[in-house]
mmCIF file of the N, C-alpha and C atoms, coordinates in Angstrom:
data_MODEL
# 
_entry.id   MODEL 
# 
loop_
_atom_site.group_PDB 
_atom_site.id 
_atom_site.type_symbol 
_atom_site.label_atom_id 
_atom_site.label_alt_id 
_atom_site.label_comp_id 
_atom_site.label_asym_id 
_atom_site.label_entity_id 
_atom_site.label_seq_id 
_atom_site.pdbx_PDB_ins_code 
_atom_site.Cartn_x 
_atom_site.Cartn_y 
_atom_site.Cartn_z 
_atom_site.occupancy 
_atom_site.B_iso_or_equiv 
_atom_site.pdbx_formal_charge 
_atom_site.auth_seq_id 
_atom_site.auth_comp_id 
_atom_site.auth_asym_id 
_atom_site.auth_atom_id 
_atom_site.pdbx_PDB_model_num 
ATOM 1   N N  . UNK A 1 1  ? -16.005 -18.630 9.597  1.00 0.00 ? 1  UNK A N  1 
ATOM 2   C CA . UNK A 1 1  ? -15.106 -18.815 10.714 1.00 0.00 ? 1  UNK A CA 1 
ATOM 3   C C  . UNK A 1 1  ? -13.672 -18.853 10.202 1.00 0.00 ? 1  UNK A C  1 
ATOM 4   N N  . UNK A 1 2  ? -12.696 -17.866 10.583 1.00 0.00 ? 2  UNK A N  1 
ATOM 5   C CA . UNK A 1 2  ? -11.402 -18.022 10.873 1.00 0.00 ? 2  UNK A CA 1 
ATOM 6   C C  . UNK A 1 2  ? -10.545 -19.050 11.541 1.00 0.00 ? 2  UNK A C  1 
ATOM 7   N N  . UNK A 1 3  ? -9.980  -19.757 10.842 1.00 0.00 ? 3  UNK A N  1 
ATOM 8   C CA . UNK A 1 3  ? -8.739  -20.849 11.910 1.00 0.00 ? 3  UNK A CA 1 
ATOM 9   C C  . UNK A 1 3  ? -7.509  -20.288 11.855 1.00 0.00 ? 3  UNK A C  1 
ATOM 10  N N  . UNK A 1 4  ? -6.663  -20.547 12.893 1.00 0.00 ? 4  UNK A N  1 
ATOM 11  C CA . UNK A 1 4  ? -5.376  -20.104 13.217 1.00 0.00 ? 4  UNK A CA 1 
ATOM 12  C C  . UNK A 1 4  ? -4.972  -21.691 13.772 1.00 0.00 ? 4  UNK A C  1 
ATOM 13  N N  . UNK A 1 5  ? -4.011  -22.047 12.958 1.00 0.00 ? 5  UNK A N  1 
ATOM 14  C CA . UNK A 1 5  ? -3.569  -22.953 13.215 1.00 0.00 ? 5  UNK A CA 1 
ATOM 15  C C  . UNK A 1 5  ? -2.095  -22.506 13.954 1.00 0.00 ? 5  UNK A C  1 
ATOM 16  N N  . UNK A 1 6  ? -2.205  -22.865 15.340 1.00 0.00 ? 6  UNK A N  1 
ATOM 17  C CA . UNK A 1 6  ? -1.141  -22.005 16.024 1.00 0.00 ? 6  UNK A CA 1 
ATOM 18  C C  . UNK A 1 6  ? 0.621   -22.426 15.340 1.00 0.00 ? 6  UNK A C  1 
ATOM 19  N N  . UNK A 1 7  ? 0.769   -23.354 15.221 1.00 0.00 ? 7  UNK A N  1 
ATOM 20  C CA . UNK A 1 7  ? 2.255   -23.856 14.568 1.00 0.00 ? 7  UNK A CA 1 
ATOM 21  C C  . UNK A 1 7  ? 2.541   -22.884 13.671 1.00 0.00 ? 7  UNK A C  1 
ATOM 22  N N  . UNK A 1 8  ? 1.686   -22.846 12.671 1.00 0.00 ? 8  UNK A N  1 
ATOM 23  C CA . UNK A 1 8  ? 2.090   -21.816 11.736 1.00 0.00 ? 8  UNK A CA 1 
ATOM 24  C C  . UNK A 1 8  ? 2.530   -20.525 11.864 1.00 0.00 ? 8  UNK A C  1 
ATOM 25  N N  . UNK A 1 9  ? 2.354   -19.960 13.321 1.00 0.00 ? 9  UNK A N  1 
ATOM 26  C CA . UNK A 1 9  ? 2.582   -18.498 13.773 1.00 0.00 ? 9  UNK A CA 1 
ATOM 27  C C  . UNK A 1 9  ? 4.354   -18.677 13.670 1.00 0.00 ? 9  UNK A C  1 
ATOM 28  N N  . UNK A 1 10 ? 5.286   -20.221 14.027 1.00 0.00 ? 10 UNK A N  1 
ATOM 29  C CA . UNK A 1 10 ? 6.370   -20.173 14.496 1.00 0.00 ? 10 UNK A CA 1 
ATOM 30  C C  . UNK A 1 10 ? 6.632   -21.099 13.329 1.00 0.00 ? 10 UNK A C  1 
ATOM 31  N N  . UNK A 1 11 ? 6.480   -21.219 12.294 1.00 0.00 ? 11 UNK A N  1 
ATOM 32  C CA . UNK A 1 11 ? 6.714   -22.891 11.241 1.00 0.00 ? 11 UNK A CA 1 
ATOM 33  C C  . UNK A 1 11 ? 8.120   -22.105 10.570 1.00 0.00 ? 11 UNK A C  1 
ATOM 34  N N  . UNK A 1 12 ? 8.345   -20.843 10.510 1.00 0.00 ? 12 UNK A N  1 
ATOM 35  C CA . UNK A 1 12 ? 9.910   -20.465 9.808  1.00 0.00 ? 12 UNK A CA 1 
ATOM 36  C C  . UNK A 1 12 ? 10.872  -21.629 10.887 1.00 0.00 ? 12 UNK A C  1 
ATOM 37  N N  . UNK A 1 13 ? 10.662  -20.563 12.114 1.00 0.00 ? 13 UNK A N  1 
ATOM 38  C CA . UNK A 1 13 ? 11.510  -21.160 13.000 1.00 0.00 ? 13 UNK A CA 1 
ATOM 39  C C  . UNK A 1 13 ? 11.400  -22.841 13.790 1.00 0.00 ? 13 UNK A C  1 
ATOM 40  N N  . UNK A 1 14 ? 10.270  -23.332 13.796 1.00 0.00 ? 14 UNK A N  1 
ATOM 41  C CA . UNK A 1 14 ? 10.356  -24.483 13.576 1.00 0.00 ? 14 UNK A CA 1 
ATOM 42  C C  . UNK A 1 14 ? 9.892   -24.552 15.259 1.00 0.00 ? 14 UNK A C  1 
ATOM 43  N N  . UNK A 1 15 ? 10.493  -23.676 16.169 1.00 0.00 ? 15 UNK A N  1 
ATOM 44  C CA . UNK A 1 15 ? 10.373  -23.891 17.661 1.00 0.00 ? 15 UNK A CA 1 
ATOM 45  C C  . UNK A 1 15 ? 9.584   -22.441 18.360 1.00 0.00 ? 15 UNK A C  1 
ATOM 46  N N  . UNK A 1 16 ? 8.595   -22.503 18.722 1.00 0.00 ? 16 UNK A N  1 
ATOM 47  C CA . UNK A 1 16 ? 7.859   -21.207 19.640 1.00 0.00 ? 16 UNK A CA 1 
ATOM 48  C C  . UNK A 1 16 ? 9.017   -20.950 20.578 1.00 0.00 ? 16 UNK A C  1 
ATOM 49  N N  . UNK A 1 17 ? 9.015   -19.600 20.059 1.00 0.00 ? 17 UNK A N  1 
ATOM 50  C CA . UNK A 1 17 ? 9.596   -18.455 21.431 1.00 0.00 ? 17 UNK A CA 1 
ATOM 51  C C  . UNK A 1 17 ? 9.306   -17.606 21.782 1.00 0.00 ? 17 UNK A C  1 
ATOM 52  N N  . UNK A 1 18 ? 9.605   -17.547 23.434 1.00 0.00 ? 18 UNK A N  1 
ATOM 53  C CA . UNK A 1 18 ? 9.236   -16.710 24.144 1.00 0.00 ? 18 UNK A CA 1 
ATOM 54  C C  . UNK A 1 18 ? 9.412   -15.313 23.398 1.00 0.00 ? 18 UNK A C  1 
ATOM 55  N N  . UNK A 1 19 ? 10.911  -14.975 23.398 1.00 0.00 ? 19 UNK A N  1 
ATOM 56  C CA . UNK A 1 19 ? 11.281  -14.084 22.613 1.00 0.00 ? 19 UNK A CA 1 
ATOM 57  C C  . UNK A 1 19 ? 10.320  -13.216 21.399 1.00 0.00 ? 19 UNK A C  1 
ATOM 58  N N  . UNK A 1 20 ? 9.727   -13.762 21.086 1.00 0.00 ? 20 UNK A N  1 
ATOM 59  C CA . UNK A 1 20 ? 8.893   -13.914 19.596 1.00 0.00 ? 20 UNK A CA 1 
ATOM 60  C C  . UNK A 1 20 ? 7.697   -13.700 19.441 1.00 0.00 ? 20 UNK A C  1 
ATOM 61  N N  . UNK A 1 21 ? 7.059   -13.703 21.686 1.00 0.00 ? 21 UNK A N  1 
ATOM 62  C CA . UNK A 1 21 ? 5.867   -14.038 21.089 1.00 0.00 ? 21 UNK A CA 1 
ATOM 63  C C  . UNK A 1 21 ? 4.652   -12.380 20.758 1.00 0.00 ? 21 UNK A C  1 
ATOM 64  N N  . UNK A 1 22 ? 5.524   -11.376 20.850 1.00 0.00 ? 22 UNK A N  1 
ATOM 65  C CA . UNK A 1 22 ? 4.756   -10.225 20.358 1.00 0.00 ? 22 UNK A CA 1 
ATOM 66  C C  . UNK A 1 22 ? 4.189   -10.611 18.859 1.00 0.00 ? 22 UNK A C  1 
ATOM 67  N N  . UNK A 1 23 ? 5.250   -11.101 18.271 1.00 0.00 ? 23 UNK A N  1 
ATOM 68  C CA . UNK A 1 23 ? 5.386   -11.143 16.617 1.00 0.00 ? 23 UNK A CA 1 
ATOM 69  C C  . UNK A 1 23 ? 3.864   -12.082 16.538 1.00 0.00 ? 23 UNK A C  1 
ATOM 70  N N  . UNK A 1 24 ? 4.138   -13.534 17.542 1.00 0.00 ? 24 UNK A N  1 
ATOM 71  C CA . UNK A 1 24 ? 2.760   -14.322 17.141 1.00 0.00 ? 24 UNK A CA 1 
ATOM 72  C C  . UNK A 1 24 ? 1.725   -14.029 17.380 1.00 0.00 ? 24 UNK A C  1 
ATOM 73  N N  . UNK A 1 25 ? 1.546   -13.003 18.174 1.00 0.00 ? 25 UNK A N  1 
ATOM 74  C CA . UNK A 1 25 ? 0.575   -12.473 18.595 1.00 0.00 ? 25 UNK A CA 1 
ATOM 75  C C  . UNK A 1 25 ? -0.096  -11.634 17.356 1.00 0.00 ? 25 UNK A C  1 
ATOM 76  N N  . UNK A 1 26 ? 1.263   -10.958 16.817 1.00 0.00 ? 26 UNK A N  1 
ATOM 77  C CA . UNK A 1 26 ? 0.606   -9.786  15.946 1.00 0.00 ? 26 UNK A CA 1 
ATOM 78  C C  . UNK A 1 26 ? 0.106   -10.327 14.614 1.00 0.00 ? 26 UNK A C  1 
ATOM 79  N N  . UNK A 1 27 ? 0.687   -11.346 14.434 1.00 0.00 ? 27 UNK A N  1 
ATOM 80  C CA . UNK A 1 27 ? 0.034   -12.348 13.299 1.00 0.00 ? 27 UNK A CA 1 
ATOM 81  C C  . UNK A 1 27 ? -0.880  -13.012 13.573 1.00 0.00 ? 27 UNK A C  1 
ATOM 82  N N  . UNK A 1 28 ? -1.587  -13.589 14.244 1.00 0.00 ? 28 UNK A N  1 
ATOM 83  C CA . UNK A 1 28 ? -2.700  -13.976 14.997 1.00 0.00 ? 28 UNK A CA 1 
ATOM 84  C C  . UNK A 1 28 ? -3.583  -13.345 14.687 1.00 0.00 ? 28 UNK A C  1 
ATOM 85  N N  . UNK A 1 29 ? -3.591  -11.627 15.193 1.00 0.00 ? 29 UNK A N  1 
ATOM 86  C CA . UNK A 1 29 ? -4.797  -10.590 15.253 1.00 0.00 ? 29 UNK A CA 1 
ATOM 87  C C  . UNK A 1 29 ? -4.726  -10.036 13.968 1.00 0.00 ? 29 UNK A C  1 
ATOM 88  N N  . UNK A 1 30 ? -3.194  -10.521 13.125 1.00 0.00 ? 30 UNK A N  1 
ATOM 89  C CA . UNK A 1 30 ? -3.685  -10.152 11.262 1.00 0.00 ? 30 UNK A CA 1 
ATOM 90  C C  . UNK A 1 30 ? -4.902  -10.788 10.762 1.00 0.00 ? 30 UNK A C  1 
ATOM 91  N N  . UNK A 1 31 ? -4.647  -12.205 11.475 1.00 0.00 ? 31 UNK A N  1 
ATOM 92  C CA . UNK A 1 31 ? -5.728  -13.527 10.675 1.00 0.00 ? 31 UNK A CA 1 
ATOM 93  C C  . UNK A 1 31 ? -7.229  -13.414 10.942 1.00 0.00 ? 31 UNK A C  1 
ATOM 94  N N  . UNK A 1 32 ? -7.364  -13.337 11.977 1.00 0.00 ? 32 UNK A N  1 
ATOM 95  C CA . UNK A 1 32 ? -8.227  -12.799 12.870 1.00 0.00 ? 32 UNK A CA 1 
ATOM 96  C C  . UNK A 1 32 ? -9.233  -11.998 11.870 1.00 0.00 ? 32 UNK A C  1 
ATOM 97  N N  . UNK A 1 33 ? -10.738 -12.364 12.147 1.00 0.00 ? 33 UNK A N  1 
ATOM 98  C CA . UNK A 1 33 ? -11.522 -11.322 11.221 1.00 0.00 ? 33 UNK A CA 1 
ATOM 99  C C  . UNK A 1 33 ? -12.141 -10.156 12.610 1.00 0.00 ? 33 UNK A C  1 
ATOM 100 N N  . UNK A 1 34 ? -11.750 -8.840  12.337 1.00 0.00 ? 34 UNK A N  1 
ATOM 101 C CA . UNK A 1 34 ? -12.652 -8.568  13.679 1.00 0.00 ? 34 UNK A CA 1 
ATOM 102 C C  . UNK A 1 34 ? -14.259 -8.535  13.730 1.00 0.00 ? 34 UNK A C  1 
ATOM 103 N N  . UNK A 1 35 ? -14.563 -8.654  14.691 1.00 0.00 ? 35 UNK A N  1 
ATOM 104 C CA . UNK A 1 35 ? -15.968 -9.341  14.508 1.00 0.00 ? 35 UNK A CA 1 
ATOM 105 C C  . UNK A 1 35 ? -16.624 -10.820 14.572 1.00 0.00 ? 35 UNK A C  1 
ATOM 106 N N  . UNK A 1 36 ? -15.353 -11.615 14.352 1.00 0.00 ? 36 UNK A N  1 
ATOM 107 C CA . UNK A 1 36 ? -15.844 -12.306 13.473 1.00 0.00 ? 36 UNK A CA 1 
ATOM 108 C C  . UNK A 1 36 ? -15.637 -13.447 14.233 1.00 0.00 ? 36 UNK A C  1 
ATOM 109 N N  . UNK A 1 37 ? -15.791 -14.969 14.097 1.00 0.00 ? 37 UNK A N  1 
ATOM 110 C CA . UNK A 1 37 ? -15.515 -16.496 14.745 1.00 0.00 ? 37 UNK A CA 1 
ATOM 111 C C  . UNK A 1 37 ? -14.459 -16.572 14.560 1.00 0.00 ? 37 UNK A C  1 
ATOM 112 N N  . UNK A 1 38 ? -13.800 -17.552 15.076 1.00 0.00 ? 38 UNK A N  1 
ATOM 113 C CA . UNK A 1 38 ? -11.991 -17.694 15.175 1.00 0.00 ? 38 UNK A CA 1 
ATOM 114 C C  . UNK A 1 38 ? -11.641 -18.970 16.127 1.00 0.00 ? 38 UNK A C  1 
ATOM 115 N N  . UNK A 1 39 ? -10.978 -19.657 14.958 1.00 0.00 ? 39 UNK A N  1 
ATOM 116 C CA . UNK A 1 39 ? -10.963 -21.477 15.838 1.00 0.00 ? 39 UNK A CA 1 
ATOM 117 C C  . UNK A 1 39 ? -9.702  -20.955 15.949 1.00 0.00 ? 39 UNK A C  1 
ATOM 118 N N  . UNK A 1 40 ? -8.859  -21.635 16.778 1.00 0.00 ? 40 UNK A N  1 
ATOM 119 C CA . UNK A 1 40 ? -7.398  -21.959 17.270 1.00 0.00 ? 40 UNK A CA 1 
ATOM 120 C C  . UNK A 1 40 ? -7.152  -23.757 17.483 1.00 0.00 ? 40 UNK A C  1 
ATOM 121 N N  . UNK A 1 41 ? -6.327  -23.819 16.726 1.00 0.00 ? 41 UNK A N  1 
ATOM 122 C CA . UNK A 1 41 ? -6.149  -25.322 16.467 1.00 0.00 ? 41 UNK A CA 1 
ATOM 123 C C  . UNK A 1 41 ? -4.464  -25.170 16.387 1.00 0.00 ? 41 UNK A C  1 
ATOM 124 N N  . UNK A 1 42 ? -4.165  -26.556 16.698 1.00 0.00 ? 42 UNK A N  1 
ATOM 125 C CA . UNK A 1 42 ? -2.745  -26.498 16.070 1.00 0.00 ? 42 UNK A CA 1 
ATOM 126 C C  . UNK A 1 42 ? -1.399  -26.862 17.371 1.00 0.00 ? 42 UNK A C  1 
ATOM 127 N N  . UNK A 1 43 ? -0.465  -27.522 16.797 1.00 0.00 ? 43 UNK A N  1 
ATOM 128 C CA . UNK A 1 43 ? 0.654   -28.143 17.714 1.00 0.00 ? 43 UNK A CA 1 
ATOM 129 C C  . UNK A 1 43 ? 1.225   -26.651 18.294 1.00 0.00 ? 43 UNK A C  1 
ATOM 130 N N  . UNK A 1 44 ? 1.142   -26.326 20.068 1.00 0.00 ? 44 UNK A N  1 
ATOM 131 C CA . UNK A 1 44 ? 1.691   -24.579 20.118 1.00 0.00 ? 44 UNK A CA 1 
ATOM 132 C C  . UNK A 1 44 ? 1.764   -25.094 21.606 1.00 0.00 ? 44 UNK A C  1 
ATOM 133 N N  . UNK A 1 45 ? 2.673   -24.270 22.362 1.00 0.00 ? 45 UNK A N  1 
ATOM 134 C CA . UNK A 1 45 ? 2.970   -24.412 23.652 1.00 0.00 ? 45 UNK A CA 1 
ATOM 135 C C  . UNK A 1 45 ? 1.635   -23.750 24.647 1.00 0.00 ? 45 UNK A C  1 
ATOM 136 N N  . UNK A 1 46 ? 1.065   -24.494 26.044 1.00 0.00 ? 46 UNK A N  1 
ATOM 137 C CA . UNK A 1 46 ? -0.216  -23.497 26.277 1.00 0.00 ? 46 UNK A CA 1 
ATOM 138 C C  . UNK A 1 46 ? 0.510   -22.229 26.295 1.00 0.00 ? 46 UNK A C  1 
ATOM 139 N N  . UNK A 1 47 ? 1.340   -22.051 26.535 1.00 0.00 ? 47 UNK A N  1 
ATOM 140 C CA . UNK A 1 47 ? 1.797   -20.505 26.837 1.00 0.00 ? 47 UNK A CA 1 
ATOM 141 C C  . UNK A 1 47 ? 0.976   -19.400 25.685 1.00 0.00 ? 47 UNK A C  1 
ATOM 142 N N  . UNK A 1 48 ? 1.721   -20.081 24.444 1.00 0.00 ? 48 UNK A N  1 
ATOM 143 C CA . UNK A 1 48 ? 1.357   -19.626 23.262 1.00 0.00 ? 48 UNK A CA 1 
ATOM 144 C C  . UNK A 1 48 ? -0.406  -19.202 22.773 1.00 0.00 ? 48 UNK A C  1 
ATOM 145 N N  . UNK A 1 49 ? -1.330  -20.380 22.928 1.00 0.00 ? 49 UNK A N  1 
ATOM 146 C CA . UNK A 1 49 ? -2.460  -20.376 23.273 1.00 0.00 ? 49 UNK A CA 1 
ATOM 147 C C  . UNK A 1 49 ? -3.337  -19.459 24.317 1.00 0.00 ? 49 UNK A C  1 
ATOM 148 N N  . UNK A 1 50 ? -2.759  -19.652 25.441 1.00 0.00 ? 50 UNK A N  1 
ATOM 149 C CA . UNK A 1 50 ? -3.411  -18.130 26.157 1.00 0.00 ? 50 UNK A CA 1 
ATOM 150 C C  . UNK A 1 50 ? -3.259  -17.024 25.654 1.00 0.00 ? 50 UNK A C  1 
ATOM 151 N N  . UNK A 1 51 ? -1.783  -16.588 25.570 1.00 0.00 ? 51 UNK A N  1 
ATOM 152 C CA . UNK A 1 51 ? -1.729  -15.252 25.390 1.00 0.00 ? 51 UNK A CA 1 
ATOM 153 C C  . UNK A 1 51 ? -2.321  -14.882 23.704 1.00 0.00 ? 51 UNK A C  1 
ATOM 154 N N  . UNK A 1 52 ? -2.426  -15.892 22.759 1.00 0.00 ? 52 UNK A N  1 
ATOM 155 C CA . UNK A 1 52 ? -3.106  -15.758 21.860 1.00 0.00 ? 52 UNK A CA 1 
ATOM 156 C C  . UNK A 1 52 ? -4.839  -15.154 22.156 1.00 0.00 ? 52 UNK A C  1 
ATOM 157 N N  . UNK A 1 53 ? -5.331  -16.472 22.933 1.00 0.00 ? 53 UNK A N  1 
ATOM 158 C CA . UNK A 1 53 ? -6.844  -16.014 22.989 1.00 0.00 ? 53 UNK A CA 1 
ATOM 159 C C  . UNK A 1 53 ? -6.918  -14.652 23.968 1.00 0.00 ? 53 UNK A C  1 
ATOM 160 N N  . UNK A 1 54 ? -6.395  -14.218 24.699 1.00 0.00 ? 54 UNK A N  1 
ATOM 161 C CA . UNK A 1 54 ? -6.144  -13.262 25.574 1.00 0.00 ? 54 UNK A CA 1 
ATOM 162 C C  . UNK A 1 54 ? -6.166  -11.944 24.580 1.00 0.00 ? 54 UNK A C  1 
ATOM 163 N N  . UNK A 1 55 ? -4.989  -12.282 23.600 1.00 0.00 ? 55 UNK A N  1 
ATOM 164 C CA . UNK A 1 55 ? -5.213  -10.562 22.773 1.00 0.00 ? 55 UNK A CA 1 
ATOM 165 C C  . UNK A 1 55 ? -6.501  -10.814 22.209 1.00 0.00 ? 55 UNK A C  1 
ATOM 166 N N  . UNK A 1 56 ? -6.899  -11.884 21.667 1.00 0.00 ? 56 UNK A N  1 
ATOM 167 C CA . UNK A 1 56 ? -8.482  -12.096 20.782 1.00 0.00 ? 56 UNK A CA 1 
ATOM 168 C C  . UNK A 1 56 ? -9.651  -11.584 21.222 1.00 0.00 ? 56 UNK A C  1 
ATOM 169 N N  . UNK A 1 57 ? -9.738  -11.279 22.624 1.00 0.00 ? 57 UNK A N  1 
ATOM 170 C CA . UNK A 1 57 ? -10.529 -11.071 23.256 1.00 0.00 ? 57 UNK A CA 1 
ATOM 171 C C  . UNK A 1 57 ? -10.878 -9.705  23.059 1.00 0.00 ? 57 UNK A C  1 
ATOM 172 N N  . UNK A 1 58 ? -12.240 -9.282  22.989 1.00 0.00 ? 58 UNK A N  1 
ATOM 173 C CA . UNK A 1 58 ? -12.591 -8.140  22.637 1.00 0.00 ? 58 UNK A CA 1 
ATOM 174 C C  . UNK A 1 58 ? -12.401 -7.933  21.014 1.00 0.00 ? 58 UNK A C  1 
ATOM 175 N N  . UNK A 1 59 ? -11.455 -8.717  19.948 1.00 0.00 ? 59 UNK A N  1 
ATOM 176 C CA . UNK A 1 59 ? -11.604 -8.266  19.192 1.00 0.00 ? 59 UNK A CA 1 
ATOM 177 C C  . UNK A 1 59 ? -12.733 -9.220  17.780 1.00 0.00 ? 59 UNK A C  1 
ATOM 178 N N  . UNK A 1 60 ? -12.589 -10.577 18.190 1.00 0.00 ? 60 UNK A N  1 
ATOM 179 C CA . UNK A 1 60 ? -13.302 -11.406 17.563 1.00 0.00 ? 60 UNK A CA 1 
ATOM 180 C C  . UNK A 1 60 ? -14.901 -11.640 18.087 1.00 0.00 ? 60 UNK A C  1 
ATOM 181 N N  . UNK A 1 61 ? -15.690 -11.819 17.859 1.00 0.00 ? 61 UNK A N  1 
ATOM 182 C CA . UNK A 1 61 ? -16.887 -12.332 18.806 1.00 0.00 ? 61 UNK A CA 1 
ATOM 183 C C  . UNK A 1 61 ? -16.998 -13.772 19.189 1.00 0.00 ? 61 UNK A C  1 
ATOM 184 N N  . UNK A 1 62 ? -16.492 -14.584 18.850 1.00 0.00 ? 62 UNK A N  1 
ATOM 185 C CA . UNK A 1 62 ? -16.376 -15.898 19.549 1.00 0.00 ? 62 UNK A CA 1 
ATOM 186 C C  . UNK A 1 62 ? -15.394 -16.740 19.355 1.00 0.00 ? 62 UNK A C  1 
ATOM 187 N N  . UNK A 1 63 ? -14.694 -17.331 19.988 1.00 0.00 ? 63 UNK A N  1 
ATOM 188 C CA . UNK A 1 63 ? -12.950 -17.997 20.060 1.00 0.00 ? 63 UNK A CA 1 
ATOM 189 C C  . UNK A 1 63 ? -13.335 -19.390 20.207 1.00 0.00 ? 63 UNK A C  1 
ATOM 190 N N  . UNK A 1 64 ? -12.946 -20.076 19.655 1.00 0.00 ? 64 UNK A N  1 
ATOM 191 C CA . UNK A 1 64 ? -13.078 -21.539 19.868 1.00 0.00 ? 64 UNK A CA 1 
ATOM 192 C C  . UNK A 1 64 ? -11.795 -22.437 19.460 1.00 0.00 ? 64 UNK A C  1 
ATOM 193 N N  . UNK A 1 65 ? -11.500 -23.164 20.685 1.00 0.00 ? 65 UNK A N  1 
ATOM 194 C CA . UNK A 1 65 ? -10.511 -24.202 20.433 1.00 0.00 ? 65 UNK A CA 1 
ATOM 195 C C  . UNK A 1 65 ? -10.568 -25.596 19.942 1.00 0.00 ? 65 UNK A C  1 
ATOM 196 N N  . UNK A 1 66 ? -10.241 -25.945 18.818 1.00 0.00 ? 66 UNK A N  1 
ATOM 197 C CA . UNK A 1 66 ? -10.340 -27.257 18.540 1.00 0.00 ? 66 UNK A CA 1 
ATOM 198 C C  . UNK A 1 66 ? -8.843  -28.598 18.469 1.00 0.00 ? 66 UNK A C  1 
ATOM 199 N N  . UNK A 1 67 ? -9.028  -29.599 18.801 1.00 0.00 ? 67 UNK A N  1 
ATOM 200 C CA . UNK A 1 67 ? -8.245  -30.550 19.108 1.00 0.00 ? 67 UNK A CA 1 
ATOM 201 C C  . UNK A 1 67 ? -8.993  -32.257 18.097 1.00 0.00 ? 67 UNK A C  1 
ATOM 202 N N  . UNK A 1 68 ? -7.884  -33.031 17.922 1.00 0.00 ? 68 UNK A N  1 
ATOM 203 C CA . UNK A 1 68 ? -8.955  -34.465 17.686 1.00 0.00 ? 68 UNK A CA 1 
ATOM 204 C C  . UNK A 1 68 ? -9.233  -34.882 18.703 1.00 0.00 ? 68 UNK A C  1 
ATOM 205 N N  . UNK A 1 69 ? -8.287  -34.482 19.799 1.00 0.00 ? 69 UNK A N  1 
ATOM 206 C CA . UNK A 1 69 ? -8.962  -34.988 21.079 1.00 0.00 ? 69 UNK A CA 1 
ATOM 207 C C  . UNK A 1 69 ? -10.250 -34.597 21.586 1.00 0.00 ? 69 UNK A C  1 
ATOM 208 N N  . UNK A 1 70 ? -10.217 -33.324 21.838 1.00 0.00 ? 70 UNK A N  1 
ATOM 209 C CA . UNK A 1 70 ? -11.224 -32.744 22.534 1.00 0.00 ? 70 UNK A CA 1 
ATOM 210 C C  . UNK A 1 70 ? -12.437 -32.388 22.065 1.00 0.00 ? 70 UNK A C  1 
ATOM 211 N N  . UNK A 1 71 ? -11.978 -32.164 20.427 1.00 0.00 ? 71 UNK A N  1 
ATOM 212 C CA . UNK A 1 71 ? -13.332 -31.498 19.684 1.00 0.00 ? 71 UNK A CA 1 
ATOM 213 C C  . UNK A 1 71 ? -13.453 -30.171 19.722 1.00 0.00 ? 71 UNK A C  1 
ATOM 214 N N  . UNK A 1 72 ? -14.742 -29.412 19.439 1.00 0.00 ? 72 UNK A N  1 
ATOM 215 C CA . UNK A 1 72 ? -14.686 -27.717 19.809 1.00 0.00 ? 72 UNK A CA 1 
ATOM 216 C C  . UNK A 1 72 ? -14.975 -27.949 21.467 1.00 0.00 ? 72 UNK A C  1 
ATOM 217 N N  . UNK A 1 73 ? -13.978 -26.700 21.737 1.00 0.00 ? 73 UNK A N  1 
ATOM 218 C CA . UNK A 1 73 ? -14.299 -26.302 23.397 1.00 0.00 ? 73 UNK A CA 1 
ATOM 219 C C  . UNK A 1 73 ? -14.480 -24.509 23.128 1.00 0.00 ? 73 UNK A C  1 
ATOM 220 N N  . UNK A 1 74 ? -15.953 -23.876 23.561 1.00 0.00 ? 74 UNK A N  1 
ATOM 221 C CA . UNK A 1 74 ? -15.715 -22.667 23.032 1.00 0.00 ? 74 UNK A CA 1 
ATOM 222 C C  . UNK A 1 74 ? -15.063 -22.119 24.209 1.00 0.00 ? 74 UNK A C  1 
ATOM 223 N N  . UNK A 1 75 ? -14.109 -20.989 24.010 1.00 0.00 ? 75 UNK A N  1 
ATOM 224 C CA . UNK A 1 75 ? -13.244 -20.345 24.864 1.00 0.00 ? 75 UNK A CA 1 
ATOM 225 C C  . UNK A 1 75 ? -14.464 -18.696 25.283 1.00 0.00 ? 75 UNK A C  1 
ATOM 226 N N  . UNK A 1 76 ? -14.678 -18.199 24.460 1.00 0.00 ? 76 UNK A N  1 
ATOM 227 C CA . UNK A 1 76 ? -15.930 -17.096 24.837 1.00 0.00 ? 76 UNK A CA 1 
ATOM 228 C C  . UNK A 1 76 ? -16.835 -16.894 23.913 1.00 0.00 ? 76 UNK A C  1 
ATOM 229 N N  . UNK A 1 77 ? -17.823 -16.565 23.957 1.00 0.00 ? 77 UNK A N  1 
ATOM 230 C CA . UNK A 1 77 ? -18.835 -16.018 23.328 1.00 0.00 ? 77 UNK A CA 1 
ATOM 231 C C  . UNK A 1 77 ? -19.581 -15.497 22.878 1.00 0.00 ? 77 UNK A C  1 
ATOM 232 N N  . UNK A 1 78 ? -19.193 -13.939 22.135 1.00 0.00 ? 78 UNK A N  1 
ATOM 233 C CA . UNK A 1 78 ? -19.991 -12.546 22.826 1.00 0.00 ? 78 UNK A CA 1 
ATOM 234 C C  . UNK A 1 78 ? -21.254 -12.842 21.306 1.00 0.00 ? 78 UNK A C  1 
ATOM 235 N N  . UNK A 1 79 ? -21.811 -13.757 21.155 1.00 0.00 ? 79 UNK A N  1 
ATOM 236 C CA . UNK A 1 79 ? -22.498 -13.756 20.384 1.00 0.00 ? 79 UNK A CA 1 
ATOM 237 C C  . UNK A 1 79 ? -24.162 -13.276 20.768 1.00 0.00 ? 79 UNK A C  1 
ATOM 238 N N  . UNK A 1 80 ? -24.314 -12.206 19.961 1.00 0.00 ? 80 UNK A N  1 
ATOM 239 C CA . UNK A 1 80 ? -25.662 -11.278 20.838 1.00 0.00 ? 80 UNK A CA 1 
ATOM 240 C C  . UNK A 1 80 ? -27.027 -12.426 21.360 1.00 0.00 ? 80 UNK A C  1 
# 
């Protein structure tokens, strides 16, 4: 399993932007194994988070969000 710890997409700049967010996106789907599991964790605006799992879609087989709060919440599942 792949983690993307979302902060890290924006940790140069310190603050997520809108502006920016092709770039996090495109680093995201670098990390990303295709095929493959893929947690998303990490201090990120929801904005940031959707449109993350949104490009993921179709390319990972299962997305899962983790929090200390929440624990895993799986986001999809295309596991056969």
């Amino acid at each position: 399993m792949t983690t993307i710890d979302l902060s890290s997409l924006y940790a140069t700049d310190g603050t997520a932007r809108l502006v920016n967010l092709d770039e996090y996106v495109a680093k995201a789907k670098e990390t990303a194994v295709s095929g493959g599991d893929v947690t998303l964790t990490g201090p990120a605006p929801v904005w940031l988070y959707l449109r993350v799992a949104h490009a993921l879609h179709g390319l990972c087989r299962k997305l899962v969000y983790t929090s200390p709060v929440s624990g895993d919440v799986v986001i999809f599942d295309h596991t056969p």
